[in-house]
C-alpha positions as CSV (number, residue, x, y, z in Angstrom):
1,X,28.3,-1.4,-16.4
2,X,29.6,-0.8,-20.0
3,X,28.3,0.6,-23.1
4,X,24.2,0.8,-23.8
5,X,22.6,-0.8,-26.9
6,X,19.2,-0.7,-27.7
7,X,16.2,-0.8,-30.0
8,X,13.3,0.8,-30.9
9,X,9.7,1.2,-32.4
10,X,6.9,3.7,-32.8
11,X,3.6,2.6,-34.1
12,X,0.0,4.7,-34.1
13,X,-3.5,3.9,-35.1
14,X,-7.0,5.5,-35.7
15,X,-8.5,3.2,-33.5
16,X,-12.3,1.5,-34.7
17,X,-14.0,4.6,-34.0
18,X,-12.1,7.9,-34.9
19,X,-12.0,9.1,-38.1
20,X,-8.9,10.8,-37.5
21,X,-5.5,10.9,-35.8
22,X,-4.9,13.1,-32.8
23,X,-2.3,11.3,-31.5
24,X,1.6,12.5,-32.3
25,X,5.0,10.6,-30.9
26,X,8.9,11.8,-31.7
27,X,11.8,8.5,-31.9
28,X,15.0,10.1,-32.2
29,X,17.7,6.9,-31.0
30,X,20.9,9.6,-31.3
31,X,20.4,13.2,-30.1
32,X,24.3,13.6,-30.7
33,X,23.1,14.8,-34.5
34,X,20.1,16.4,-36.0
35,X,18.8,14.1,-37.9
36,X,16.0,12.4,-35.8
37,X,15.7,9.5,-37.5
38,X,15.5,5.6,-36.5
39,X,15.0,2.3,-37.8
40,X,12.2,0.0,-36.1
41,X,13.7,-2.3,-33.7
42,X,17.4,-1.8,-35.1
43,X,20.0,-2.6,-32.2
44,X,21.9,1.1,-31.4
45,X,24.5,2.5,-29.3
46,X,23.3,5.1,-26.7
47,X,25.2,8.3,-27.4
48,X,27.0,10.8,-25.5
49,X,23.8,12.8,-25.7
50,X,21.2,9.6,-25.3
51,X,17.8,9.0,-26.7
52,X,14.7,10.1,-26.9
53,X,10.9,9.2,-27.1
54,X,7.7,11.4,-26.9
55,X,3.7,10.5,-27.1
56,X,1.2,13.5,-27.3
57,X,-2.5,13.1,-27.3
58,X,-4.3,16.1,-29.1
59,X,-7.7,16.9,-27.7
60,X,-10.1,19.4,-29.3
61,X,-12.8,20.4,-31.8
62,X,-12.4,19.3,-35.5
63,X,-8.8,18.7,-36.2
64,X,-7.3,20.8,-34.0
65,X,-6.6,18.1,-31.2
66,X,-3.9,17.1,-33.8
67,X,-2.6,20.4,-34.5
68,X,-2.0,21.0,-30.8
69,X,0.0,17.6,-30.6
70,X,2.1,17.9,-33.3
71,X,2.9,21.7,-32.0
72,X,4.5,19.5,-28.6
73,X,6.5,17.4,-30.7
74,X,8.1,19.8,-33.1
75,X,8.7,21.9,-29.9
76,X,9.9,18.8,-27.8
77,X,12.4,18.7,-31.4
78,X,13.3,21.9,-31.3
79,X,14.7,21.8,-27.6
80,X,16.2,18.8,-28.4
81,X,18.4,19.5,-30.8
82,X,22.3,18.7,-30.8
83,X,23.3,22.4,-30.2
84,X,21.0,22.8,-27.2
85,X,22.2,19.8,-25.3
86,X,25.4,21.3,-23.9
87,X,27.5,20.1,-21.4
88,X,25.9,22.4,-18.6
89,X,22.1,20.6,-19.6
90,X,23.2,17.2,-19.0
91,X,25.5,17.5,-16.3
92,X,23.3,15.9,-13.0
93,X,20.2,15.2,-12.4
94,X,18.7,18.8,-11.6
95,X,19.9,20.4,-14.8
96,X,18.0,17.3,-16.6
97,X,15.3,17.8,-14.2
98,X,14.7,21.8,-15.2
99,X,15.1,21.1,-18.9
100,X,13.0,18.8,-19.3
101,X,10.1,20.4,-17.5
102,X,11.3,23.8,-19.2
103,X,10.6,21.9,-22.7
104,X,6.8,21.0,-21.8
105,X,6.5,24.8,-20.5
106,X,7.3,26.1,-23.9
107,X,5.3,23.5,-25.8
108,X,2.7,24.3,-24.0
109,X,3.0,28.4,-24.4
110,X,2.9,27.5,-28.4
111,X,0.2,26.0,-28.5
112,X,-1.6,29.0,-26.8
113,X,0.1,31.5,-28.9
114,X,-1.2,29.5,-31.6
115,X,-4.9,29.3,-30.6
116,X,-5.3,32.7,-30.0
117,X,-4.1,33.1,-33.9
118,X,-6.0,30.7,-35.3
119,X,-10.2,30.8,-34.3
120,X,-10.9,27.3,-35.4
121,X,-8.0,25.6,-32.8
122,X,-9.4,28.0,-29.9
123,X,-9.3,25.7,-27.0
124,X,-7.4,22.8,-28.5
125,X,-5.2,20.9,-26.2
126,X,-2.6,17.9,-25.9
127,X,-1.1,15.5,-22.9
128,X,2.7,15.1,-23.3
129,X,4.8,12.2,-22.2
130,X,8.5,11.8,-22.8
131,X,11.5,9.6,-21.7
132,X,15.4,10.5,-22.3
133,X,17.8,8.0,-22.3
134,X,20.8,9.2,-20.8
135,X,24.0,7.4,-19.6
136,X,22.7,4.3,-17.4
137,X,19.5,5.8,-16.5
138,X,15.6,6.8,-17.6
139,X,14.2,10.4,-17.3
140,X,10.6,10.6,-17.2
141,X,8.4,14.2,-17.8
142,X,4.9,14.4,-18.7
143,X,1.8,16.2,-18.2
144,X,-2.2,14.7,-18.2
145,X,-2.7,10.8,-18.7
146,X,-0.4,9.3,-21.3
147,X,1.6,7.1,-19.5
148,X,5.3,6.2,-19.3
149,X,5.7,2.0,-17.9
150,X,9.2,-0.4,-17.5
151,X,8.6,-3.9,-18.2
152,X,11.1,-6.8,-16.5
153,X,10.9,-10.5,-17.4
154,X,12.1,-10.2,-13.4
155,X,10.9,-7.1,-12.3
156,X,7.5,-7.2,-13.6
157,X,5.5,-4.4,-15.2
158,X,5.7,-0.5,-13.2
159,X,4.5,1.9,-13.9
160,X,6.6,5.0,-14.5
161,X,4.0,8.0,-14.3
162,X,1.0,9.2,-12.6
163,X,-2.1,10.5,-14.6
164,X,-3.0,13.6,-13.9
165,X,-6.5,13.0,-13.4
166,X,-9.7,13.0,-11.3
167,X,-10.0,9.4,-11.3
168,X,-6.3,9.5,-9.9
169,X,-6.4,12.2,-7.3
170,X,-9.7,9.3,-6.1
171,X,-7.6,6.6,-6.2
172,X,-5.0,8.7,-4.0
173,X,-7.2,10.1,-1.3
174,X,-8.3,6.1,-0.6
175,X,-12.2,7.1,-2.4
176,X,-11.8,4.8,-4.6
177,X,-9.4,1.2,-5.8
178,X,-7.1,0.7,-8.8
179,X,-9.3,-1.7,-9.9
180,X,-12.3,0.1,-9.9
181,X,-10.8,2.9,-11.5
182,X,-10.1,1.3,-14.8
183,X,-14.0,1.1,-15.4
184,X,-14.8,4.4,-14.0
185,X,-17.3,6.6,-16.3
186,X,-15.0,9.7,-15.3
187,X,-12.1,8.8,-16.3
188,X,-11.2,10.7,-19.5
189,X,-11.2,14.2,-16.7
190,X,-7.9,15.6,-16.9
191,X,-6.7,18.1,-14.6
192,X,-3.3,19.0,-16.3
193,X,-2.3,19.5,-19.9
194,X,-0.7,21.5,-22.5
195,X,-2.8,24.6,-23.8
196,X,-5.4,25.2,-20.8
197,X,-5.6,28.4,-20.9
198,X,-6.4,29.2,-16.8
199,X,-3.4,27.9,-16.4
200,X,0.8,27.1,-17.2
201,X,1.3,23.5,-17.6
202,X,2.6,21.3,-15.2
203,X,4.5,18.7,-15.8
204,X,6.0,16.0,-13.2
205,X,9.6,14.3,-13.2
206,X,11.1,10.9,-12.7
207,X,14.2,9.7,-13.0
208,X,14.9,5.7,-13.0
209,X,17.9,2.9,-13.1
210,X,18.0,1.2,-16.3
211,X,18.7,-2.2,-16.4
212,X,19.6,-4.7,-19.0
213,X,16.6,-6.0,-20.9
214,X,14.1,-3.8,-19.9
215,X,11.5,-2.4,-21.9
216,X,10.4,1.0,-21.8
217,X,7.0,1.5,-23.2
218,X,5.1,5.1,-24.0
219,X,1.4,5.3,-24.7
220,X,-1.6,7.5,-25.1
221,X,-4.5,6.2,-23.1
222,X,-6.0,4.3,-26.4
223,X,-3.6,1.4,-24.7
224,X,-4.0,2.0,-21.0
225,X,-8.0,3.1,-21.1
226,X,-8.4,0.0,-23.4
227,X,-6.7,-3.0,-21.8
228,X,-5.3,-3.4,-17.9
229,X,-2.2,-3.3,-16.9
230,X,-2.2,-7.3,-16.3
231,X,-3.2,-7.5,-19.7
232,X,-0.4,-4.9,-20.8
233,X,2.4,-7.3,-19.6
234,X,0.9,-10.3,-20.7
235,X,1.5,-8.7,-24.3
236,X,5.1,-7.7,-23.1
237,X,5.9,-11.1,-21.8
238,X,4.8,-12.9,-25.0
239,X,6.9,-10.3,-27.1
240,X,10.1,-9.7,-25.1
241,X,12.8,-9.3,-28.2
242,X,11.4,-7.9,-31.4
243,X,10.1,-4.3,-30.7
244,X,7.9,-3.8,-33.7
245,X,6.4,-7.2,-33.2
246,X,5.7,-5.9,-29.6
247,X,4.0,-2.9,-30.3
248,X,1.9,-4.4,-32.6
249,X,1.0,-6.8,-30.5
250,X,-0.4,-3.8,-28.3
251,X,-2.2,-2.4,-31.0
252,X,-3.7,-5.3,-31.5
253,X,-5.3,-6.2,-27.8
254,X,-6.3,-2.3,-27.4
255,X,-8.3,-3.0,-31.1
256,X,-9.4,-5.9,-29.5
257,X,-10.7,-4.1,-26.5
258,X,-12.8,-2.0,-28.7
259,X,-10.9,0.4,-29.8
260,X,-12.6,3.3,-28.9
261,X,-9.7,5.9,-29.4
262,X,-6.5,6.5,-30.9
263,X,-3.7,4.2,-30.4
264,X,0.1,5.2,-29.9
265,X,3.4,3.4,-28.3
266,X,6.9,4.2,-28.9
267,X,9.0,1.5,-27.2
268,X,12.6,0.9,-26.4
269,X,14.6,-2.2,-25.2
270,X,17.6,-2.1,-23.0
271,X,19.8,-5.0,-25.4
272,X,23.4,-5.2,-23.7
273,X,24.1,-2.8,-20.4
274,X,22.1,-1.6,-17.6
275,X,22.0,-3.0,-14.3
276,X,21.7,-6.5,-13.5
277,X,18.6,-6.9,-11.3
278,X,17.7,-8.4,-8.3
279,X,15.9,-11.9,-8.7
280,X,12.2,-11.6,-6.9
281,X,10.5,-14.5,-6.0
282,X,7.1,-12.3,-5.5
283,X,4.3,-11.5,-8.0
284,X,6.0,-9.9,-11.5
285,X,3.3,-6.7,-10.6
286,X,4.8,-4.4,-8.8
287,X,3.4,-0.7,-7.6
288,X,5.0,2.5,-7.8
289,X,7.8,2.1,-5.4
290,X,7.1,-1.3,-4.0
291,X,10.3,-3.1,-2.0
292,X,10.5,-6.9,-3.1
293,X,11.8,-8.2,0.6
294,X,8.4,-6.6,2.1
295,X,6.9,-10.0,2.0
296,X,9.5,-11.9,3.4
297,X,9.7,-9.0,6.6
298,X,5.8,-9.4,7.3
299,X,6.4,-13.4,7.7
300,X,9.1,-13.0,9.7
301,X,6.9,-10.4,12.0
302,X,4.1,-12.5,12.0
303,X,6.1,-15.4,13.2
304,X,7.6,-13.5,16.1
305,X,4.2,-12.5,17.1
306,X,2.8,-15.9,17.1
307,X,5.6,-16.5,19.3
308,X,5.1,-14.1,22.3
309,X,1.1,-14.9,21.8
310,X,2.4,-18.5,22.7
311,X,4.7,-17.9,26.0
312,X,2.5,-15.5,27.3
313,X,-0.3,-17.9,26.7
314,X,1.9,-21.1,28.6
315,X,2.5,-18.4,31.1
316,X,-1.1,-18.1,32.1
317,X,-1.7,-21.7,32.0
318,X,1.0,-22.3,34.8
319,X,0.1,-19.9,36.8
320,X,-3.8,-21.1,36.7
321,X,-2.5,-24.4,37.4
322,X,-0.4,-23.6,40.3
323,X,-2.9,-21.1,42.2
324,X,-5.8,-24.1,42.3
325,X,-7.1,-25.2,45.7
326,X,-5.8,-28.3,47.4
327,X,-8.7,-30.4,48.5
328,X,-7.6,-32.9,52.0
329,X,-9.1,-36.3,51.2
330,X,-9.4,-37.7,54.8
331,X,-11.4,-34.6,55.1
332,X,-13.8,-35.4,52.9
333,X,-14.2,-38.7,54.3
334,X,-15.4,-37.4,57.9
335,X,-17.4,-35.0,56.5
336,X,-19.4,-37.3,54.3
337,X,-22.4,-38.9,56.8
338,X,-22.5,-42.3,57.7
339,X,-20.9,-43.2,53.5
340,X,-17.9,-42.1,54.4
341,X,-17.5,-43.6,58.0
342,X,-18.4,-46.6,56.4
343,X,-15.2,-46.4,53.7
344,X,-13.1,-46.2,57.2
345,X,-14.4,-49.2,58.5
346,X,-13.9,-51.1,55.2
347,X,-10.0,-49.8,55.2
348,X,-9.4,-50.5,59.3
349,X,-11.0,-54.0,58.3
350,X,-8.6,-54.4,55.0
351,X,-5.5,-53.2,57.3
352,X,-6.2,-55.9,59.9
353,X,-6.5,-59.1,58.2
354,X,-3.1,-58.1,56.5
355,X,-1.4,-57.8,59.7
356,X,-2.9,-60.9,61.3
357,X,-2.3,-63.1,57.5
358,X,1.5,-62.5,58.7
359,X,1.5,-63.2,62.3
360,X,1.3,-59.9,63.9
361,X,-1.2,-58.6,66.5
362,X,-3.9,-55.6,65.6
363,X,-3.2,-52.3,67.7
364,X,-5.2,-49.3,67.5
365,X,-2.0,-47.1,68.4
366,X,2.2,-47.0,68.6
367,X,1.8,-49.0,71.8
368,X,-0.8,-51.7,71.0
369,X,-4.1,-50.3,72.4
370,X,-6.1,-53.0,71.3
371,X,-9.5,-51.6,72.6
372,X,-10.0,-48.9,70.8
373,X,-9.8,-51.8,67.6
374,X,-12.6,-53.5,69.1
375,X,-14.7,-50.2,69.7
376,X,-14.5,-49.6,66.0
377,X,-14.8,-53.5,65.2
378,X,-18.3,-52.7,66.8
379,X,-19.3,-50.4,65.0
380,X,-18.9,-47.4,67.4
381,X,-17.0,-44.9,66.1
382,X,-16.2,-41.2,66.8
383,X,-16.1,-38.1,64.9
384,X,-13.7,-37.0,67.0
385,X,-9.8,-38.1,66.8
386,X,-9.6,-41.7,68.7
387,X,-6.3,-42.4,69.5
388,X,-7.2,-46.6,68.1
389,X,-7.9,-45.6,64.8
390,X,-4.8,-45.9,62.9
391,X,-6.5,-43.5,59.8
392,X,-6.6,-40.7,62.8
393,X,-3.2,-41.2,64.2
394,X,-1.0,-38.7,63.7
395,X,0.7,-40.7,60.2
396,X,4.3,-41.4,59.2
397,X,6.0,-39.4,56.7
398,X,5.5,-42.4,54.4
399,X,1.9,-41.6,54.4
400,X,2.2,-38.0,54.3
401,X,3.6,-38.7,51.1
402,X,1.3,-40.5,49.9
403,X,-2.0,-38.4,50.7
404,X,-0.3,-35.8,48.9
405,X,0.3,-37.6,45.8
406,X,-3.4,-38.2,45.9
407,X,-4.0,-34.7,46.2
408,X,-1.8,-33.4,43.4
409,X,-3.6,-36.1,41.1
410,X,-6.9,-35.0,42.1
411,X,-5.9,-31.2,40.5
412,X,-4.6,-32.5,37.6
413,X,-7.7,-33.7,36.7
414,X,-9.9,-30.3,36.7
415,X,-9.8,-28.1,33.7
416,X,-9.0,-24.8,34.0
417,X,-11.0,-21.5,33.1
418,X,-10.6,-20.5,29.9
419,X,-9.5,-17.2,28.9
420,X,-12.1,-14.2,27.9
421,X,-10.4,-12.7,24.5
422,X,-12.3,-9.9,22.8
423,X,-11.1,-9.3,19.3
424,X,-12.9,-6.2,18.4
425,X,-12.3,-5.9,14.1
426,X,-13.0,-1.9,13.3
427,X,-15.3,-0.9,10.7
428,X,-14.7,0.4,7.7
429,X,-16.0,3.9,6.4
430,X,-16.4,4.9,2.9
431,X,-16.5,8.7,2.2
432,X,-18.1,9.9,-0.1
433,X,-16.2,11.7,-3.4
434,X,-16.9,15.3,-4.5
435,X,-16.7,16.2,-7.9
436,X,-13.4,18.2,-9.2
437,X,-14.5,21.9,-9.1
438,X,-12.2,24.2,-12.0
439,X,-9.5,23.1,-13.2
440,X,-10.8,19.9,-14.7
441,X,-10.7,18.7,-18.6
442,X,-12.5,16.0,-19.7
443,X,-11.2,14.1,-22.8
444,X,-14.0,12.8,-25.7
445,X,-12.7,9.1,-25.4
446,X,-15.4,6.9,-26.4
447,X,-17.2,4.8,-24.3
448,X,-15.7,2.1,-22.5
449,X,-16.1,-1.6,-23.0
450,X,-18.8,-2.6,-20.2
451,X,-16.7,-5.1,-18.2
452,X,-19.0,-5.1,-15.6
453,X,-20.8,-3.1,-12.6
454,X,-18.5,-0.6,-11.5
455,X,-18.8,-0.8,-7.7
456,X,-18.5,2.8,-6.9
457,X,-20.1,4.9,-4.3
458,X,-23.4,6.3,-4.9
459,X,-22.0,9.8,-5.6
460,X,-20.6,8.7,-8.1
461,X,-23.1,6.8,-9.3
462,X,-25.2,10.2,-9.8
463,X,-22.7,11.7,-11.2
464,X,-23.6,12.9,-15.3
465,X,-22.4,10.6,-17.8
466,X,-18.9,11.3,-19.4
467,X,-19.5,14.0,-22.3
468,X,-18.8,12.5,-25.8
469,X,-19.8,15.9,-27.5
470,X,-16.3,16.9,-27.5
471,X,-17.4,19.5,-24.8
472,X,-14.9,19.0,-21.5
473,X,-15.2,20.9,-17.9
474,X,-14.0,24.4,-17.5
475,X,-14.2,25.3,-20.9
476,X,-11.5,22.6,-22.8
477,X,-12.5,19.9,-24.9
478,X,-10.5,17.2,-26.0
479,X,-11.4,15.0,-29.3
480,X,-10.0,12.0,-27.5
């Protein structure tokens, strides 16, 4: 796989409508040294000790959203340092696992310690997101809605984390659509973060392949709340080299949007190592832990399906065709009234002036009864069997044959019954959504660019209208 070189950037902005930043991020591209220091989009080694990038989003009255976000980062710094990284830290997975969530704990028990200190920070609070590049792989930890996303020319945009929010735990219990949930009016409700005081923090863990040029991209939700994810990788696509350019370019489309809050990324590029990945033929957006073959398994599925549909459907047909009723013909010439005895004496008629164009005498029988011909040359006929009638002499197997052949014909005419197939689609129910009770924070955001009707239930339609007073549920506010 080889050595790792990368770059990086870090950009922030105040957004159209804040006044001030809340927003805090940390881009240290060598924790083998103390220095915590980097150059925007400057191709580095990864050291023994990797990389590191973190986006916090302060939320709270007056300024003290951003005092509780830069508390995370300075902590998230402090834990990082080159002395604390030991050998027993970054040994496997589960050590990487524990620090890392051990890291948001105490961030978040400083930031408490702080409130209770200071009145005018009392209930000031921050999401956290970080990612540590380690070796050939990505380890994701946050806690609340900032997001963590890796970005493939090949791969497509994933994304990395899951919000820790109302509208999420929605979208999870099937109440409500991704797409629907970008433009829902409760969407800045949080139900994890750093400084709640009802509760410790909890923070969530990934760990990911990386693989060579990938981007991975950090940001507050002044990105994701402003522009889609389809819109994110459009931006990604267009800028796939220069970092800075890239998160600029971000910036830029969430200003665009409206920019109703603060803006922050902190990107990194996978230059030279990495896995190769696999080429996907399939739409470049993927979700969380979506296989690329799936498509190609459901055609092959639906094929053999259509297949066993079709023999069992031929299977019916033949045996249909085979059960039908054989109608005798002769039969349905004596039965028919005077039409059908007429038809007889037409054919006796047609059979004797062949045999007497060629010289041979007319005989109603195998031994030349010649008056029973006459009888029926007369026009008396019975509807029993007369031994002169040649039609009602017992026949050869030549004409066996034949009256058969007429008989088979005659089926392959009719149509068969068709079949009765009830295709019964089941409905679709709806439930309805409840309303987060507790431990709930909403985030002051801004209002949201009116894209459209949001095609929610009618719960939620009653639900109040998100609070931009800086007030949030349970107690917390955010200045979001």
């Amino acid at each position: 796989m080889g050595n790792i070189e990368f770059r990086m950037a870090a950009l922030t902005n105040v957004g159209r409508v804040r006044t001030n930043n809340e927003d805090n991020f940390l881009v240290d591209s060598d924790l083998s040294d103390d220095k915590c220091f980097f150059t925007q989009n400057e191709q580095k080694d990864l050291g023994k000790k990797g990389a590191l990038l973190v986006v916090a989003d302060g939320m709270g009255g007056m300024n003290a959203g951003e005092v509780a976000s830069r508390l995370a980062v300075e902590t998230i710094q402090e834990y990082f340092s080159a002395e604390r990284l030991t050998e027993d830290v970054i040994q496997n997975r589960q050590s990487i696992e524990r620090y890392m969530k051990m890291t948001i704990v105490a961030a978040d028990k400083a930031i408490k310690e702080r409130s209770k200190k200071d009145e005018k920070t009392t209930g000031m609070g921050t999401t956290v997101v970080m990612a540590w590049l380690l070796k050939d792989k990505v380890y994701v930890a946050w806690c609340g809605d900032s997001r963590a996303y890796a970005w493939h020319p090949q791969m497509g945009l994933r994304q990395l984390s899951k919000d820790h929010s109302y509208v999420q735990e929605l979208v999870d219990s099937g109440k409500l659509d991704e797409e629907n949930a970008f433009d829902h009016p409760d969407s800045n409700i949080i139900t994890r973060s750093l400084g709640d005081p009802r509760k410790v923090a909890e923070p969530d863990f990934r760990e990911e392949e990386l693989y060579q040029g990938e981007v991975i991209l950090l940001c507050s939700d002044g990105l994701c709340g402003m522009i889609r994810d389809r819109e994110m990788e459009v931006v990604l696509r267009e800028n796939p080299e220069d970092m800075k350019l890239c998160g600029e370019a971000l910036i830029a489309a969430a200003l665009q949007a409206g920019g109703h809050d603060n803006v922050t990324v902190t990107l990194c590029r996978v230059v030279v190592g990495g896995k190769t990945p696999v080429v996907s033929t399939v739409d470049h957006t993927h979700k969380e832990g979506e296989i690329l073959e799936k498509p190609e398994k459901n055609k092959k599925m639906w094929m053999y399906l259509l297949g066993v549909v079709f023999i069992l459907g031929v299977g019916i047909g033949i045996g249909c065709y085979i059960s039908r009723p054989v109608a005798p013909v002769n039969k349905n010439l004596e039965q028919s009234g005077p039409q059908g005895q007429d038809s007889l004496r037409l054919l006796e008629g047609g059979i004797r002036g062949a045999m007497e164009s060629v010289g041979k005498p007319v005989t109603g029988g195998a031994e030349g009864n010649g008056e029973g011909s006459k009888e029926n040359q007369d026009g008396q006929g019975s509807k029993g069997v007369n031994p002169s009638n040649p039609l009602e002499q017992q026949q050869s197997p030549q004409d066996t044959s034949k009256q058969q052949g007429t008989d088979l014909t005659r089926v392959e005419g009719k149509e068969g019954k068709p079949s009765n197939l009830n295709l019964v689609n089941p409905g679709e129910t709806g439930p309805g959504e409840q309303r987060p009770a507790g431990d709930t924070t909403r985030k002051e955001n801004g209002e949201k660019p009116q894209l459209g009707e949001n095609p929610v239930s009618a719960e939620l339609e009653q639900q109040p209208p998100r609070d931009t007073s800086g007030s949030k549920q349970g107690g917390m506010e955010e200045g979001k």
